[in-house]
C-alpha positions in Angstrom: -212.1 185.5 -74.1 -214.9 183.2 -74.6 -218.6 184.1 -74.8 -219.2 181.4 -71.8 -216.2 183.1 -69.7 -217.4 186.2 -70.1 -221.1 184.8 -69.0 -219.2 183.9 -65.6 -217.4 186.9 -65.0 -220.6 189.1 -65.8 -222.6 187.2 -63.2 -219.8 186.9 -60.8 -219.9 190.8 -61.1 -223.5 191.0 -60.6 -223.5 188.9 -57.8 -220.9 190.7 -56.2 -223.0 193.7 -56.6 -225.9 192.1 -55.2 -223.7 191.6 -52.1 -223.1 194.6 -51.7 -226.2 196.2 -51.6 -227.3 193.5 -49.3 -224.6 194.0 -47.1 -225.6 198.0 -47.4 -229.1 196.6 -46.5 -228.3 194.9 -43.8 -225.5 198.2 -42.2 -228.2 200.6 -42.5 -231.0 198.0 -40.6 -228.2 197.9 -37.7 -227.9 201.4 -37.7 -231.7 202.2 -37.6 -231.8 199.6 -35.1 -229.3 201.2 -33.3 -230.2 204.4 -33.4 -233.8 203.4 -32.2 -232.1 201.6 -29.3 -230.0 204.7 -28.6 -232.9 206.8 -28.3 -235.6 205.0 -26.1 -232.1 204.4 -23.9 -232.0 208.1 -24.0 -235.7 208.3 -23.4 -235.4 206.1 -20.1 -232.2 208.4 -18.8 -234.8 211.7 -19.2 -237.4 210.1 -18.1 -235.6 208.7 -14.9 -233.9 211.7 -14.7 -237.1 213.8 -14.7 -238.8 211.2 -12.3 -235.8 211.7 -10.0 -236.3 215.7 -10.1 -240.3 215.5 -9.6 -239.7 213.0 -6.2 -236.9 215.1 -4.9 -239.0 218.6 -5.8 -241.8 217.4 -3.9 -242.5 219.1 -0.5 -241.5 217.6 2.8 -243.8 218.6 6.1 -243.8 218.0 9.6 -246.8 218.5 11.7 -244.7 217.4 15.0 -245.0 219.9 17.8 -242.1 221.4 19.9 -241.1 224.2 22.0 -239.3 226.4 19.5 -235.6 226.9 20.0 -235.5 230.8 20.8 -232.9 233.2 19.6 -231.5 236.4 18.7 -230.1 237.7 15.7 -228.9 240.5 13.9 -230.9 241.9 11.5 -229.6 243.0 7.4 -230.6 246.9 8.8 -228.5 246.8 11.8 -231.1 245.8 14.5 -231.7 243.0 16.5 -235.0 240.6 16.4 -235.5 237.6 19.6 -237.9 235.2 18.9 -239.0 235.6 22.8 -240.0 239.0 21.4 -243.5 237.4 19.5 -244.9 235.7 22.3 -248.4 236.4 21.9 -248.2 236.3 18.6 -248.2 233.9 15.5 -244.5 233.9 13.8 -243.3 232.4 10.2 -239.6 231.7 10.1 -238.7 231.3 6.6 -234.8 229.8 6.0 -233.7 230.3 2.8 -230.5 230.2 0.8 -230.5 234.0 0.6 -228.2 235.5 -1.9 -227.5 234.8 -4.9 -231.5 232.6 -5.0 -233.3 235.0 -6.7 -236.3 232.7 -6.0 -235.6 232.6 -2.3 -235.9 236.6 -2.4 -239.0 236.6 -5.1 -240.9 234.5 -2.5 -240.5 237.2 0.5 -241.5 240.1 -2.3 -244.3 237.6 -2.8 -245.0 237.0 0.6 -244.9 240.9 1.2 -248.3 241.8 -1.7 -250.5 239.1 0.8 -252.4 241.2 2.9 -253.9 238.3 4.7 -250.3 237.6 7.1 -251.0 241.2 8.9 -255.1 240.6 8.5 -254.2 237.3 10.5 -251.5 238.6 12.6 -248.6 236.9 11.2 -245.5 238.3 10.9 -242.8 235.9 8.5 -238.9 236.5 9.6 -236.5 235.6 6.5 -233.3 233.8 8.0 -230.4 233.9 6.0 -226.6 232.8 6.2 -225.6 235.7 4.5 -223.7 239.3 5.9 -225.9 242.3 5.7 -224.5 243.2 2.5 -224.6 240.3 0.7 -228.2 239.9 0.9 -228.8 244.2 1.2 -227.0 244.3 -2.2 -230.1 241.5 -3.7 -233.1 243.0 -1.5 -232.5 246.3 -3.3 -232.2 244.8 -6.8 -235.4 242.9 -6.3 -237.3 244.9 -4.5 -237.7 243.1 -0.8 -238.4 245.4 1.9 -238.5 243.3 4.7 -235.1 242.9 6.7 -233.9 239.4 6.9 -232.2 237.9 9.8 -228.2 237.0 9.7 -227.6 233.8 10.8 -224.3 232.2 11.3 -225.9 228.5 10.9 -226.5 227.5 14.2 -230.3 229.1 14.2 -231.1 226.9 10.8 -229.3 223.8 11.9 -231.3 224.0 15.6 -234.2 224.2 13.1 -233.0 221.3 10.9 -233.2 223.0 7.9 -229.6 223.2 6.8 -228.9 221.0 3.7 -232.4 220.5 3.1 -231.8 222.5 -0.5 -229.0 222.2 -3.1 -226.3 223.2 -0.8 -225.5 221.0 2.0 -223.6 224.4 3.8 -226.9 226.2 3.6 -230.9 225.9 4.6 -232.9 224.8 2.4 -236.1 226.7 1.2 -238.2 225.8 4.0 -241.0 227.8 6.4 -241.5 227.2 10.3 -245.0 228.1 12.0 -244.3 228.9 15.6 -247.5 229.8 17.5 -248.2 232.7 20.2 -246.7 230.2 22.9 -243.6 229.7 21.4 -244.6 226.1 20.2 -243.5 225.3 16.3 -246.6 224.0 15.0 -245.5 222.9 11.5 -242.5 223.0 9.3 -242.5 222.5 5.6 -239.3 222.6 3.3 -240.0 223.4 -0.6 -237.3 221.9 -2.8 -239.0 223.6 -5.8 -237.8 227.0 -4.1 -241.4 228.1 -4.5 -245.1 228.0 -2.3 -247.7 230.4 -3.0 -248.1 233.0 -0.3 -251.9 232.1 -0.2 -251.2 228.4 0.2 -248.3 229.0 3.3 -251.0 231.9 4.9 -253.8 228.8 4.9 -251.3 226.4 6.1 -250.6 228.7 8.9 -254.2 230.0 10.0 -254.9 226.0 9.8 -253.0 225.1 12.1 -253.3 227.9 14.7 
């Protein structure tokens, strides 16, 4: 072997190198590339995703006025409550998914420590699509003391609160002001399955 051929072959060896580690260059710059692409993609998806949650959390509220579609239901400790039985008085019906929503239950425990619903002479029904047992067996675990209405779906659809939450089959977390003539004054639904008892009590007293 020549001293000039093996010239050529050492350079031809070094410029295949030099290829390679451009070509490396160049494979990791896509994949940086790529990988920053994939992320801010990811970034949007969360942050639409998030956006999406935030609108659909937000409250919905009704300040139309109507007579309020009366009733009578059974009760989770064997009684009976009418509707026609609060004339006179201020009432709060609050539909909710009952059992198995520990937040729906929470909320009445909640609603319970605010003095200011018997100070104003408001008294809050929980309605609930549940059997006595069902929603017995969570009242005890979480401490509720108040009995909650049974209904069987036609009370919360007459309300138009059924598939206002994440079931379609069930009410949504939503509160009904109906005033000492039987007129519902306000209805609010609560996607966020929460509203403090201080802010629904001034909603109420508001509007009365």
């Amino acid at each position: 072997m020549t001293s000039g051929t093996a010239s050529r072959r050492q350079a031809e060896h070094q410029h295949r190198l030099e290829e390679l580690r451009q070509n490396e260059t160049r494979t990791k710059r896509r994949r940086r590339r790529f990988g920053l692409a994939a992320w801010a993609a990811g970034f949007l998806v969360v942050a639409a995703l998030v956006t999406v949650a935030l609108l659909s959390s937000r409250p919905v509220v009704s300040a139309e006025t109507r007579q309020a579609p009366g009733f009578t239901l059974p009760t989770s400790d064997g009684q009976t409550v009418s509707l026609s039985s609060f004339l006179g008085e201020p009432v709060i019906l609050y539909f909710n998914e009952g059992a198995g929503c520990d937040a729906c239950l929470q909320q009445m425990a909640e609603i319970e420590k605010e003095p200011g619903f018997a100070a104003a002479g408001i008294t809050v029904l929980p309605i609930v699509m549940n059997t006595a047992e069902q929603i017995n067996a969570d009242r005890d675990r979480l401490g509720v003391a108040t009995p909650f209405l049974l209904d069987d779906g036609k009370i919360s659809k007459a309300y138009g609160t059924l598939g206002t939450g994440m079931h379609e089959g069930l009410p949504g977390h939503g509160f009904v002001l109906v005033d000492a003539d039987g007129v519902q004054q306000w209805y609010g639904n609560y996607p966020s399955m929460w509203l403090e008892p201080k802010e629904l009590l001034d909603e109420a007293t508001s509007r009365l």
